[in-house]
C-alpha positions as CSV (number, residue, x, y, z in Angstrom):
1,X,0.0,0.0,0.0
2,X,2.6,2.4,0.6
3,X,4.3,1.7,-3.0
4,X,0.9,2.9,-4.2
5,X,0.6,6.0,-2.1
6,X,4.4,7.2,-3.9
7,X,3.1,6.7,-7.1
8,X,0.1,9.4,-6.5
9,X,2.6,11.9,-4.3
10,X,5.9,11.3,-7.5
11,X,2.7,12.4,-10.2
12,X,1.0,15.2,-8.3
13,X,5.0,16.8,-7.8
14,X,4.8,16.8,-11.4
15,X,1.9,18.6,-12.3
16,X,2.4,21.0,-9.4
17,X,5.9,21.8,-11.6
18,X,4.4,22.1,-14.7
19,X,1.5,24.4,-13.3
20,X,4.1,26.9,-11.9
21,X,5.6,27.9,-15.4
22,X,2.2,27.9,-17.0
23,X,0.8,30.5,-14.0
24,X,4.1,32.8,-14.3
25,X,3.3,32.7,-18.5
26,X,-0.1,33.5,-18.0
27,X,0.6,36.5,-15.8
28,X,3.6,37.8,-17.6
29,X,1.0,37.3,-20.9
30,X,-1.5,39.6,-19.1
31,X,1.4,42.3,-18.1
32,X,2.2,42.3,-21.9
33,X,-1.3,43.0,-22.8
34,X,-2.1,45.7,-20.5
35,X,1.4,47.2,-21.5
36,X,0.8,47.2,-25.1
37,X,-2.7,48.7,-24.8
């Protein structure tokens, strides 16, 4: 059981990485917008 509980944890880790670049891209997007208008 707790082989099964690492394989949940090691997969959330990497989504939690990949939604950190993705929110700073999106934010630095809308900066860009609202200086270009």
């Amino acid at each position: 059981m707790n082989s099964s509980s690492q394989t949940p944890g090691r997969g959330q880790q990497s989504s939690g990485q990949k939604t950190i670049p993705l929110a700073a891209s999106y934010k630095l997007r809308t900066l860009y917008i609202l200086l270009n208008v």
